[in-house]
CHARMM internal coordinates of N, CA and C (Angstrom, degrees):
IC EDIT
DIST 1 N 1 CA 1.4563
DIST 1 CA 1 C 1.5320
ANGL 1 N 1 CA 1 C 109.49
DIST 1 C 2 N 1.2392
ANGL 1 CA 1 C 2 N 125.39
DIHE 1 N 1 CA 1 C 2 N 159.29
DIST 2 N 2 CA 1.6168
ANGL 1 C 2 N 2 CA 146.46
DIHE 1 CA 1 C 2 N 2 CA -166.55
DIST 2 CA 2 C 1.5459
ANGL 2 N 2 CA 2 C 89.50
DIHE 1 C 2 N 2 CA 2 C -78.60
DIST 2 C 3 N 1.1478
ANGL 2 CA 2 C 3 N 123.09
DIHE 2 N 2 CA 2 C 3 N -52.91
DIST 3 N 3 CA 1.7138
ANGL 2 C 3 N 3 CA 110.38
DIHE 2 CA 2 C 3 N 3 CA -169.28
DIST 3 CA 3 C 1.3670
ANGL 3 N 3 CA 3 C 120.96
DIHE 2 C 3 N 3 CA 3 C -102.97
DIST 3 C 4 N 1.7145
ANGL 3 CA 3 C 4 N 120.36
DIHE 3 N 3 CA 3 C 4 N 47.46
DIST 4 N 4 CA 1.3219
ANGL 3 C 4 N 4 CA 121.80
DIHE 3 CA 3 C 4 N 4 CA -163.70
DIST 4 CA 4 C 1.8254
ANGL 4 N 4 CA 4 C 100.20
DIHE 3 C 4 N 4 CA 4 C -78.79
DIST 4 C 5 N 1.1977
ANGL 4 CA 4 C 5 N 77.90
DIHE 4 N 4 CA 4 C 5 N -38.99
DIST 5 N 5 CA 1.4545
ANGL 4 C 5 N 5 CA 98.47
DIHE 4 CA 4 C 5 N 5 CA 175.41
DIST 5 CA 5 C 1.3158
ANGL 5 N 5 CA 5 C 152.00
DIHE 4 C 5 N 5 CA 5 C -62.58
DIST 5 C 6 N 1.6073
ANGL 5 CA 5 C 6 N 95.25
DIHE 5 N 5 CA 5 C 6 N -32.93
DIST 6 N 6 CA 1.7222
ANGL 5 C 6 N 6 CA 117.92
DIHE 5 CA 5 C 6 N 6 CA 154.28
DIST 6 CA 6 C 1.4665
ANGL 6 N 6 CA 6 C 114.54
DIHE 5 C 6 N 6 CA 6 C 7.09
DIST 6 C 7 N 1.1474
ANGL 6 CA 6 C 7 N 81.24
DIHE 6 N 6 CA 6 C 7 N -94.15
DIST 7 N 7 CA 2.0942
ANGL 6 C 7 N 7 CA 95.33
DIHE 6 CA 6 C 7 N 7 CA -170.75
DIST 7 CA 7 C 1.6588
ANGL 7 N 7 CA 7 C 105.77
DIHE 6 C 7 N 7 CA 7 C -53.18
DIST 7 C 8 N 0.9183
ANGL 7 CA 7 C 8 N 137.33
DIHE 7 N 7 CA 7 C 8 N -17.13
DIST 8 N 8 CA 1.3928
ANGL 7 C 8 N 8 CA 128.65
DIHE 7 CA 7 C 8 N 8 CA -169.32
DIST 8 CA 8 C 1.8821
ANGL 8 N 8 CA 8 C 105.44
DIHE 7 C 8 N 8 CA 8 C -103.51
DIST 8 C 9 N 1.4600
ANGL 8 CA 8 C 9 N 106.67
DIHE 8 N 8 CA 8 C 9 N -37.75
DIST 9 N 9 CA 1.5584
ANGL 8 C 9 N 9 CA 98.80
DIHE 8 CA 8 C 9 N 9 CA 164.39
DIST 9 CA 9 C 1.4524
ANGL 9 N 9 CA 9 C 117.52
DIHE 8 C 9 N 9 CA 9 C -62.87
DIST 9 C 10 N 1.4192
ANGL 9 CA 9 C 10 N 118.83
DIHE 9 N 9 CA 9 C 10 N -48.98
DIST 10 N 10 CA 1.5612
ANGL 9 C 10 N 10 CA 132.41
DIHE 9 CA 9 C 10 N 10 CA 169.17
DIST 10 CA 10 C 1.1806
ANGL 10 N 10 CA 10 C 106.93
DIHE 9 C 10 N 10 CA 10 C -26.09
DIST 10 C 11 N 1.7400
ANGL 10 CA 10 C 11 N 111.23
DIHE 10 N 10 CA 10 C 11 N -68.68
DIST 11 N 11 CA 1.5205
ANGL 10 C 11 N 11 CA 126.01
DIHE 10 CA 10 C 11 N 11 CA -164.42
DIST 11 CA 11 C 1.7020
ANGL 11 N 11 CA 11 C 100.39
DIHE 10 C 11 N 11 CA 11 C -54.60
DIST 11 C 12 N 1.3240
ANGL 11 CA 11 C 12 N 117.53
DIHE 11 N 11 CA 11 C 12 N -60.09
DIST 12 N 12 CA 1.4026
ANGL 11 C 12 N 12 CA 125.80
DIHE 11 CA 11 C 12 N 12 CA -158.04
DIST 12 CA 12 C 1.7658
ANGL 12 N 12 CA 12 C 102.14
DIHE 11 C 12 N 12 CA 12 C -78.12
DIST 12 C 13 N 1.3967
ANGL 12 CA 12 C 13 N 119.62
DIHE 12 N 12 CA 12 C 13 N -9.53
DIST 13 N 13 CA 1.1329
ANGL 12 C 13 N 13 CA 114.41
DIHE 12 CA 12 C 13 N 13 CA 179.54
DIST 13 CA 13 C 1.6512
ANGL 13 N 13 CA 13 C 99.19
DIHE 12 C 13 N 13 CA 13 C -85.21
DIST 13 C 14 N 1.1558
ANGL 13 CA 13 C 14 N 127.04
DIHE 13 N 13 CA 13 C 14 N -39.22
DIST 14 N 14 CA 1.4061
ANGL 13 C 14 N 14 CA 135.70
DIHE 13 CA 13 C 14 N 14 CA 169.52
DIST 14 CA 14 C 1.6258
ANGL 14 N 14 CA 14 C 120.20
DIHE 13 C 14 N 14 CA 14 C -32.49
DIST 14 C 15 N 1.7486
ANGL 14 CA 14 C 15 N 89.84
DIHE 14 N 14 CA 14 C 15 N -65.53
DIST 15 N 15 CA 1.6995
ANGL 14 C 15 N 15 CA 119.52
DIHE 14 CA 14 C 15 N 15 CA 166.55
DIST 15 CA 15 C 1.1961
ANGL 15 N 15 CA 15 C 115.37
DIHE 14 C 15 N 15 CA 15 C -31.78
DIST 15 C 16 N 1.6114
ANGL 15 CA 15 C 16 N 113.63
DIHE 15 N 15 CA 15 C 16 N -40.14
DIST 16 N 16 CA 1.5190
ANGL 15 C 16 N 16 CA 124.23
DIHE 15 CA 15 C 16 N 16 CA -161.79
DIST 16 CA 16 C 1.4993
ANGL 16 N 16 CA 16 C 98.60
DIHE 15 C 16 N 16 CA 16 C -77.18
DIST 16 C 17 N 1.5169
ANGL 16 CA 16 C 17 N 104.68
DIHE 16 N 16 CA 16 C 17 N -53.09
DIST 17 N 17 CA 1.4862
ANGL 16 C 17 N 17 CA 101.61
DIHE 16 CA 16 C 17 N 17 CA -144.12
DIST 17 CA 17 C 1.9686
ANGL 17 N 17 CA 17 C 94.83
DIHE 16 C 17 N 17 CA 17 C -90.92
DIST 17 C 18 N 1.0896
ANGL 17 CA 17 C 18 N 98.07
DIHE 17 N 17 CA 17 C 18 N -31.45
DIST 18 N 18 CA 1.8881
ANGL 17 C 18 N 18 CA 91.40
DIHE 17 CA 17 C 18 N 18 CA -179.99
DIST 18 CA 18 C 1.6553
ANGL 18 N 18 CA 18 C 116.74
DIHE 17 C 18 N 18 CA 18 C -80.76
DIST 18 C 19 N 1.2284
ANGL 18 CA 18 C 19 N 126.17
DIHE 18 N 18 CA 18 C 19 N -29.52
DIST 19 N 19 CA 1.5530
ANGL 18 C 19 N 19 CA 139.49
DIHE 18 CA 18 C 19 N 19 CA 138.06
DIST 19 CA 19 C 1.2947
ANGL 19 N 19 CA 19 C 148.46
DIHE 18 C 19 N 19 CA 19 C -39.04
DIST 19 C 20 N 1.6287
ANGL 19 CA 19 C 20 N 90.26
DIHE 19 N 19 CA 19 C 20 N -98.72
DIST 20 N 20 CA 1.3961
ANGL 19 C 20 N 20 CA 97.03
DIHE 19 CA 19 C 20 N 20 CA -159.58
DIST 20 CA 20 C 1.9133
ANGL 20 N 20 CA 20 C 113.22
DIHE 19 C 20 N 20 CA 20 C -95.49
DIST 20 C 21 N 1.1872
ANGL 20 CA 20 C 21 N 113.65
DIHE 20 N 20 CA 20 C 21 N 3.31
DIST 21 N 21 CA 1.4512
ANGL 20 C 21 N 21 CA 132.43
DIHE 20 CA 20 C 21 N 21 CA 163.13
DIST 21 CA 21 C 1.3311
ANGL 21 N 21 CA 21 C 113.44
DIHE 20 C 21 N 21 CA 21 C -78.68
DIST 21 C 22 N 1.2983
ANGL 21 CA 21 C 22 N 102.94
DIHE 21 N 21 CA 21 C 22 N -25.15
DIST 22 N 22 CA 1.8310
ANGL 21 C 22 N 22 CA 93.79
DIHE 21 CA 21 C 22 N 22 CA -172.70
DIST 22 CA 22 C 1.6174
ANGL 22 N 22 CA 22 C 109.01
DIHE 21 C 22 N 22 CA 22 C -129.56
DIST 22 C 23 N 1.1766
ANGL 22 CA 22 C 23 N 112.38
DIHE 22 N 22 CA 22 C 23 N 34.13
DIST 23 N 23 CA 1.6772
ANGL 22 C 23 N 23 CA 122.72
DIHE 22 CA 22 C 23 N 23 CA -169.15
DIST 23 CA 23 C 1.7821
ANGL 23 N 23 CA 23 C 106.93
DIHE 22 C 23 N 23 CA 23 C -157.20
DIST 23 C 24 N 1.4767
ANGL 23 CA 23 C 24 N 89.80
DIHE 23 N 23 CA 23 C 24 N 126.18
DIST 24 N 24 CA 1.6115
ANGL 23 C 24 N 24 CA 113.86
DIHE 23 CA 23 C 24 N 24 CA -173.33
DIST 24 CA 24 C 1.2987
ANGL 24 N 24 CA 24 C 88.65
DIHE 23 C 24 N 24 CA 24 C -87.20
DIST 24 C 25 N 1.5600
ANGL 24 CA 24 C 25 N 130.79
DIHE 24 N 24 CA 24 C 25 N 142.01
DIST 25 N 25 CA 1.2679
ANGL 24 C 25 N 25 CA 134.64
DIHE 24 CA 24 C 25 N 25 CA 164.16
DIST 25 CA 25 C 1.5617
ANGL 25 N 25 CA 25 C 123.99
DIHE 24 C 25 N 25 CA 25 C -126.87
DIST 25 C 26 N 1.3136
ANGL 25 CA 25 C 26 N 133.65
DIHE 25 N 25 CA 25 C 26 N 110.69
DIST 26 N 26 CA 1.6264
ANGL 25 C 26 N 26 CA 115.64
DIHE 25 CA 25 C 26 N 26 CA -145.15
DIST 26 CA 26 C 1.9114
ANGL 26 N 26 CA 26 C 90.27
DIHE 25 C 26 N 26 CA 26 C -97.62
DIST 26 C 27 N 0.9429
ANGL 26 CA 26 C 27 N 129.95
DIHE 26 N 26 CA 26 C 27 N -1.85
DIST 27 N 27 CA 1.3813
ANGL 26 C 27 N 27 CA 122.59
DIHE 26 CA 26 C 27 N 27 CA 155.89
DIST 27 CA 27 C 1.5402
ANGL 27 N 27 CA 27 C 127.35
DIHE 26 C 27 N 27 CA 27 C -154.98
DIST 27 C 28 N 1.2446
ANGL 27 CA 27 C 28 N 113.67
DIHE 27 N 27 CA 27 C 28 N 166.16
DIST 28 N 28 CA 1.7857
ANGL 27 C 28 N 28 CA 110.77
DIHE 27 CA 27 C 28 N 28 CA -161.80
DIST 28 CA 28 C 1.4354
ANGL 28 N 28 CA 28 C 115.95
DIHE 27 C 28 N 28 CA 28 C -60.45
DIST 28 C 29 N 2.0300
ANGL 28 CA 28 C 29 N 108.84
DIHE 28 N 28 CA 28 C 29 N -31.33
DIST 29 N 29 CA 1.9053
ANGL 28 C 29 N 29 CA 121.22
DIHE 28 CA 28 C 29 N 29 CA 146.56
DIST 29 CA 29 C 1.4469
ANGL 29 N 29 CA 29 C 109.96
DIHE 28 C 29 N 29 CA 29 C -10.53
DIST 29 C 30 N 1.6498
ANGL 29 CA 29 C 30 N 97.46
DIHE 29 N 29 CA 29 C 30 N -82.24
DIST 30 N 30 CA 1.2476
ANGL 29 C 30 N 30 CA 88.99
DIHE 29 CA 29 C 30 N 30 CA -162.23
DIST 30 CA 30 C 1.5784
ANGL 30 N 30 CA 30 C 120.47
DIHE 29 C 30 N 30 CA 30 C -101.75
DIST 30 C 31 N 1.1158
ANGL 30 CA 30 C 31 N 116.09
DIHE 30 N 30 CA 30 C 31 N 38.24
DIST 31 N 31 CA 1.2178
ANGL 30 C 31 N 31 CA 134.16
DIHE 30 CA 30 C 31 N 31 CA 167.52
DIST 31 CA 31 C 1.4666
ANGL 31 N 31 CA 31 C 93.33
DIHE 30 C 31 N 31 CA 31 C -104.98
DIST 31 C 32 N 0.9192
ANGL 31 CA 31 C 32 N 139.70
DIHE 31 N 31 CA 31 C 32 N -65.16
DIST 32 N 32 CA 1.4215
ANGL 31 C 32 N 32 CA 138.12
DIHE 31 CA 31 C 32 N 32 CA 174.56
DIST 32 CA 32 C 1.2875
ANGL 32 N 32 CA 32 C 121.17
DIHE 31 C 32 N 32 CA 32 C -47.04
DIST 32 C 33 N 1.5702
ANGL 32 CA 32 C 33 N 135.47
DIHE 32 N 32 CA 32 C 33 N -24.78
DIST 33 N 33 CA 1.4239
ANGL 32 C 33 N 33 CA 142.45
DIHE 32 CA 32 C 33 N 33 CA -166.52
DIST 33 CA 33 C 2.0029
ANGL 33 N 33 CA 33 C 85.50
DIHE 32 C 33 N 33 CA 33 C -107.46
DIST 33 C 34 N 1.0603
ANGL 33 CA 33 C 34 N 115.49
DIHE 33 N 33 CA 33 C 34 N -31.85
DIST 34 N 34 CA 1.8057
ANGL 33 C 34 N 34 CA 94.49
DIHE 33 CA 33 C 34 N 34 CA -172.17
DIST 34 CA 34 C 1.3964
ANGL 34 N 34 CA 34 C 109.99
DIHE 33 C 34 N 34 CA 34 C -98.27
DIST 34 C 35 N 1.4377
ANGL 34 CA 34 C 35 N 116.73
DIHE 34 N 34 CA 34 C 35 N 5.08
DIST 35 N 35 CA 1.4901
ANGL 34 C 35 N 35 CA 119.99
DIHE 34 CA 34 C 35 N 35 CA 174.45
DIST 35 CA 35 C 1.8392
ANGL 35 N 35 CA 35 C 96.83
DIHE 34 C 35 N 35 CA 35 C -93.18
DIST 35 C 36 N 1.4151
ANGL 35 CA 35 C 36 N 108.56
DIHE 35 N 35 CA 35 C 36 N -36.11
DIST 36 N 36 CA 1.9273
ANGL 35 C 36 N 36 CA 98.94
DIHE 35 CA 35 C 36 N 36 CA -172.12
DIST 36 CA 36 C 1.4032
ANGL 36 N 36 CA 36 C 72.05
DIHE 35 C 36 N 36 CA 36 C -84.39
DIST 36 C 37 N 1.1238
ANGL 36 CA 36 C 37 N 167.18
DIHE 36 N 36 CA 36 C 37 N -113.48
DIST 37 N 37 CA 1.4531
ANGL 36 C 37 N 37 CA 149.25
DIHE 36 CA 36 C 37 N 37 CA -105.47
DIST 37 CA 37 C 1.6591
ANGL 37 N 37 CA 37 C 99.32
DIHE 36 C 37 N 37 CA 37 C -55.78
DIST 37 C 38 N 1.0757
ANGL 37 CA 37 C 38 N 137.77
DIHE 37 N 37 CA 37 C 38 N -21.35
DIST 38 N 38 CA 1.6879
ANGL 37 C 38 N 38 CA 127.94
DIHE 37 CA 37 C 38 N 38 CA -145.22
DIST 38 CA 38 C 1.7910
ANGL 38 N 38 CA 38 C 71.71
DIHE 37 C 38 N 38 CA 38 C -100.84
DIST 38 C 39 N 1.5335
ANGL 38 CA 38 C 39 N 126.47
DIHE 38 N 38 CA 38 C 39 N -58.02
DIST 39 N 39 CA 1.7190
ANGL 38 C 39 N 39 CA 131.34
DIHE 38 CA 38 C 39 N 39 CA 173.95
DIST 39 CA 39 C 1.0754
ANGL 39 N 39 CA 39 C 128.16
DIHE 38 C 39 N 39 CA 39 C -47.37
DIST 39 C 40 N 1.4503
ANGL 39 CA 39 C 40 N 114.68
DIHE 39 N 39 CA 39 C 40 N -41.30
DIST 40 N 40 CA 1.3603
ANGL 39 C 40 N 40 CA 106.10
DIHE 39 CA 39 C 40 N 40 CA 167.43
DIST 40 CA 40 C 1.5243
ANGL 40 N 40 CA 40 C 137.41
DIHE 39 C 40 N 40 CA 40 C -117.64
DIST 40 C 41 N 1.1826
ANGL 40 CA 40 C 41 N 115.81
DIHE 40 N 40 CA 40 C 41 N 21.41
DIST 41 N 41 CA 1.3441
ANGL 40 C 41 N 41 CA 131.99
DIHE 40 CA 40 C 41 N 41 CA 163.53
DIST 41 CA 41 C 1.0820
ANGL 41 N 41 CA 41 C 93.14
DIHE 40 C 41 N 41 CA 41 C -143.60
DIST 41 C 42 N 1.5686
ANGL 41 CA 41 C 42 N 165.52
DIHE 41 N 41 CA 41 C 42 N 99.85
DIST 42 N 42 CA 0.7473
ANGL 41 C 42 N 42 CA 149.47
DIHE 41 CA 41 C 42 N 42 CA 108.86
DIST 42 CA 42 C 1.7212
ANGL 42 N 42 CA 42 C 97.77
DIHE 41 C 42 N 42 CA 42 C -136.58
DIST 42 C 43 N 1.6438
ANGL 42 CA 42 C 43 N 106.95
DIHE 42 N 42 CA 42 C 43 N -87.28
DIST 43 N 43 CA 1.5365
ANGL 42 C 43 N 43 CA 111.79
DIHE 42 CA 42 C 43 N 43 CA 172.31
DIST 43 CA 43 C 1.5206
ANGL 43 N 43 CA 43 C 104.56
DIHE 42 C 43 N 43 CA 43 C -62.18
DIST 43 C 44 N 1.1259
ANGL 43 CA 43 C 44 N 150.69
DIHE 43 N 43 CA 43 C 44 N -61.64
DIST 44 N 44 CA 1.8112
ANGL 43 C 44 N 44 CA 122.19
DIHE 43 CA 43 C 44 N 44 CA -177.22
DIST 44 CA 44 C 1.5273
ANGL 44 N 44 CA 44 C 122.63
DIHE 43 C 44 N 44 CA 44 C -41.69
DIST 44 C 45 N 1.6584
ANGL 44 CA 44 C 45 N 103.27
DIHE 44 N 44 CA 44 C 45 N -53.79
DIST 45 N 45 CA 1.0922
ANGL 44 C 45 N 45 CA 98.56
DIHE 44 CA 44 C 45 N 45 CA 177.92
DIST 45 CA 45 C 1.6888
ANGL 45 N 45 CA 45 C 130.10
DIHE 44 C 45 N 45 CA 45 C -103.91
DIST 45 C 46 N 0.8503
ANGL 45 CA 45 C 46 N 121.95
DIHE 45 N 45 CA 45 C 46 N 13.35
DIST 46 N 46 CA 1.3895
ANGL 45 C 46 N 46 CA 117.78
DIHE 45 CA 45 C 46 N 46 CA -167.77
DIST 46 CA 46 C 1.5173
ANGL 46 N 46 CA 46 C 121.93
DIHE 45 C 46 N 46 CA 46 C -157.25
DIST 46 C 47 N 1.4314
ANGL 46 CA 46 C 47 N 115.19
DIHE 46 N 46 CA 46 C 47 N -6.75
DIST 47 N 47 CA 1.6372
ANGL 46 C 47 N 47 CA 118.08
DIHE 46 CA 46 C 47 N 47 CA 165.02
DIST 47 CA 47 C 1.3429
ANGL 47 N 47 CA 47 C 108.12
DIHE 46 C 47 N 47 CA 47 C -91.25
DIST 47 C 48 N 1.4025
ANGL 47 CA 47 C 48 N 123.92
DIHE 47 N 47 CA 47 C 48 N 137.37
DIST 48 N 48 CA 1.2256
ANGL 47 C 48 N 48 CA 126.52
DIHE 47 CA 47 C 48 N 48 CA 178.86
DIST 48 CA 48 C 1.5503
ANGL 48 N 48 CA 48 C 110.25
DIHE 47 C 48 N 48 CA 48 C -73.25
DIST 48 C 49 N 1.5998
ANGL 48 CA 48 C 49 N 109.12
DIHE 48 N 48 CA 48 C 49 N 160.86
DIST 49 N 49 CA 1.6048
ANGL 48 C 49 N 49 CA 99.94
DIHE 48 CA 48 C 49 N 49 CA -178.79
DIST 49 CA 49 C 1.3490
ANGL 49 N 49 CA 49 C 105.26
DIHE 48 C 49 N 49 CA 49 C -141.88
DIST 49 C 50 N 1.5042
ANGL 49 CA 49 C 50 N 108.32
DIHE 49 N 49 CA 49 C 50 N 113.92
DIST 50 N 50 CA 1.7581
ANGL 49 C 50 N 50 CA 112.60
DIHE 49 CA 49 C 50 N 50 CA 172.66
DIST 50 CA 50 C 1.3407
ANGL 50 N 50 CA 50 C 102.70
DIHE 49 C 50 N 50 CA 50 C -10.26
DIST 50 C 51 N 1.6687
ANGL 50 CA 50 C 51 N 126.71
DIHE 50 N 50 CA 50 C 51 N -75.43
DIST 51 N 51 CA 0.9485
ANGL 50 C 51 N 51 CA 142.15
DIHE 50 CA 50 C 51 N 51 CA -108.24
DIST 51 CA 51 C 1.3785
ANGL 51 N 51 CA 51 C 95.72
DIHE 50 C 51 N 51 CA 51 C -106.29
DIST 51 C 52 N 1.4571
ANGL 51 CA 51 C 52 N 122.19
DIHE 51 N 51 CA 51 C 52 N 14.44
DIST 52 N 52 CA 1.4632
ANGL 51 C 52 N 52 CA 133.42
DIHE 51 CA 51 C 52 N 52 CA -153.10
DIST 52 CA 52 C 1.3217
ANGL 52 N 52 CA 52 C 101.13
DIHE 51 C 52 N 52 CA 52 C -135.11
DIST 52 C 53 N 1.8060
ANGL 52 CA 52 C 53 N 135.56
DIHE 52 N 52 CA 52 C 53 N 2.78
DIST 53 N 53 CA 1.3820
ANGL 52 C 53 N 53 CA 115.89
DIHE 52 CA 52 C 53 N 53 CA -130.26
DIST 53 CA 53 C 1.5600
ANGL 53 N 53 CA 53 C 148.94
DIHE 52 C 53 N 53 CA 53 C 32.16
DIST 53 C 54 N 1.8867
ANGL 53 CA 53 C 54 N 99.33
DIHE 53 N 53 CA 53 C 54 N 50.22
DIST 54 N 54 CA 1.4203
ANGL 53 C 54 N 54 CA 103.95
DIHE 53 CA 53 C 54 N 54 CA -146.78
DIST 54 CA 54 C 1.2626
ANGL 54 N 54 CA 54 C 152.49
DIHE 53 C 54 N 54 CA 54 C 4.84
DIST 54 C 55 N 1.8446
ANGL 54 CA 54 C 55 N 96.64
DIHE 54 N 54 CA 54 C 55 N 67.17
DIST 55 N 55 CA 1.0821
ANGL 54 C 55 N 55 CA 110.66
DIHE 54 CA 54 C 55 N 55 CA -169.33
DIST 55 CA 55 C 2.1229
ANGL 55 N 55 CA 55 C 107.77
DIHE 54 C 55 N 55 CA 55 C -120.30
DIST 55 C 56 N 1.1321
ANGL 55 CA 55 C 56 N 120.26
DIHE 55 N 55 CA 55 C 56 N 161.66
DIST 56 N 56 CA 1.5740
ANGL 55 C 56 N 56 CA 88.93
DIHE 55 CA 55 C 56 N 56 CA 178.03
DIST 56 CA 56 C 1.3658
ANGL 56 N 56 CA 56 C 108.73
DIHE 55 C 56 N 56 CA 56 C -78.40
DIST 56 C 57 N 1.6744
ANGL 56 CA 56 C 57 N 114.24
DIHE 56 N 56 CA 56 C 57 N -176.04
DIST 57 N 57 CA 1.6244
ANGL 56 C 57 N 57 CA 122.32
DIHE 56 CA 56 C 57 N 57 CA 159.90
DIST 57 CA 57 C 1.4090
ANGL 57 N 57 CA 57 C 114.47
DIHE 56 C 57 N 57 CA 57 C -39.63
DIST 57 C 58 N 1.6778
ANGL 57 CA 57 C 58 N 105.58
DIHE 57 N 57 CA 57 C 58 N -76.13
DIST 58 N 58 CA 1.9850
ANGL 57 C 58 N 58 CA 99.25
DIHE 57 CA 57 C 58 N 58 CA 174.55
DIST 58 CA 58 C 1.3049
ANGL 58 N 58 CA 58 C 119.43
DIHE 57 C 58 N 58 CA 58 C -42.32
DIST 58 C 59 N 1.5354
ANGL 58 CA 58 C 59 N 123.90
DIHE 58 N 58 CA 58 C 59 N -39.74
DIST 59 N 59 CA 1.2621
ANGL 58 C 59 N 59 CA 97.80
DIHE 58 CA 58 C 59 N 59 CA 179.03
DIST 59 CA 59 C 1.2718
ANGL 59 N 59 CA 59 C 127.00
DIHE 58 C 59 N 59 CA 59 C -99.34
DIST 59 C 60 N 1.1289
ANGL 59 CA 59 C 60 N 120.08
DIHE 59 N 59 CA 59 C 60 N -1.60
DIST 60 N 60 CA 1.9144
ANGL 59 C 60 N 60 CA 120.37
DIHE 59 CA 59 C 60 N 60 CA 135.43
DIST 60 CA 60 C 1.1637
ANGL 60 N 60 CA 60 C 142.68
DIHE 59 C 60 N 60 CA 60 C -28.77
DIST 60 C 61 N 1.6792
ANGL 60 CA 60 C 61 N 79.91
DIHE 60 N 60 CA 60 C 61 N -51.01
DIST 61 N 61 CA 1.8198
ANGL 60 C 61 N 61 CA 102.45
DIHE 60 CA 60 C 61 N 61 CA -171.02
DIST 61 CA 61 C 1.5507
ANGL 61 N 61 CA 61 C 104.71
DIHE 60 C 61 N 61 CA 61 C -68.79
DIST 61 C 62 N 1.6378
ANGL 61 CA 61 C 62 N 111.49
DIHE 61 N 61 CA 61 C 62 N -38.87
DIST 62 N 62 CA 1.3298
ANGL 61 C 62 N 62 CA 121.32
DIHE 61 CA 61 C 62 N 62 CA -151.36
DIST 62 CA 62 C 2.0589
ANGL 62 N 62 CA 62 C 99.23
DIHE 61 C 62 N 62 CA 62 C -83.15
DIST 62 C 63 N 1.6884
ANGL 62 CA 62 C 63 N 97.07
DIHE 62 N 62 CA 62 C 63 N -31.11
DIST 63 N 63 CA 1.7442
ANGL 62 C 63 N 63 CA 90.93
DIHE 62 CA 62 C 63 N 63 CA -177.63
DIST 63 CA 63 C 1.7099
ANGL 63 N 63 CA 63 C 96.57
DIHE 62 C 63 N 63 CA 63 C -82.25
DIST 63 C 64 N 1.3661
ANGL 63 CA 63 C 64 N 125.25
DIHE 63 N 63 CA 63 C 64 N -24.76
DIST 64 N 64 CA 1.3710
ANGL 63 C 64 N 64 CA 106.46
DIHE 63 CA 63 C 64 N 64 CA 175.66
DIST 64 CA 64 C 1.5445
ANGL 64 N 64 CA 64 C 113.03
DIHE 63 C 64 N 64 CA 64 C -52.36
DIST 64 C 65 N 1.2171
ANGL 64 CA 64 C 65 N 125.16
DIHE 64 N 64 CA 64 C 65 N -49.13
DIST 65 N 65 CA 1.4609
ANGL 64 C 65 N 65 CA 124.70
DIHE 64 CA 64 C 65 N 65 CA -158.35
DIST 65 CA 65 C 1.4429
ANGL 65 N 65 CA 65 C 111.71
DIHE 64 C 65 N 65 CA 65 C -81.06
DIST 65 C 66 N 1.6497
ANGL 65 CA 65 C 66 N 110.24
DIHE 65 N 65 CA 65 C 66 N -19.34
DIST 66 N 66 CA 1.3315
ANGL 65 C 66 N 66 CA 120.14
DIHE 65 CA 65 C 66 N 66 CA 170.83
DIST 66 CA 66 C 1.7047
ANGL 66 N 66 CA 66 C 97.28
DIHE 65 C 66 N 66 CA 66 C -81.18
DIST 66 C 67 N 1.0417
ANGL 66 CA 66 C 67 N 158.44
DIHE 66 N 66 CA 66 C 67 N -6.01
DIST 67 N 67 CA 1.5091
ANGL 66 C 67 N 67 CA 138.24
DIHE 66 CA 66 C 67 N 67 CA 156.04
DIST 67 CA 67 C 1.4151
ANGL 67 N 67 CA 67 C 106.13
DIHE 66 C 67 N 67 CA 67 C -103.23
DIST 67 C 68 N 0.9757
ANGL 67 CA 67 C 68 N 131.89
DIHE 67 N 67 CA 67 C 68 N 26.64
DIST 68 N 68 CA 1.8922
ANGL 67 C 68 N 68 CA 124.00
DIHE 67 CA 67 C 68 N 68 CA 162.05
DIST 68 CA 68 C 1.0484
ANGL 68 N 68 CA 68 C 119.56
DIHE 67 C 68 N 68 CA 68 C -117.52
END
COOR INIT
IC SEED 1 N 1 CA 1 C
IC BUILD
């Protein structure tokens, strides 16, 4: 299908513009340590997501498992 992909251009279009467009990085370290910090505390837990009822991933994840 045409939109398998959706969420992963979205995500990485995000990556681009809140990241790696506006940040000098003097090695692949720490280019690598402020991209999993921007993934996992930032977008999992704490950016809201249209597509979530602007809510983040954790707290999606966490009211899904609280209604099943």
């Amino acid at each position: 299908m045409p939109y398998d992909n959706a969420g992963m251009e979205s995500f990485f279009s995000s990556l681009k513009q809140q990241i790696t467009h506006h940040e000098r990085f003097d090695n692949r370290g720490q280019a690598r340590a402020r991209i999993f910090d921007y993934m996992e505390v930032f977008y999992n837990r704490q950016r809201p997501h249209s597509g979530l009822d602007s809510r983040s991933p954790a707290d999606f994840e966490k009211m899904a498992v609280l209604f099943n």
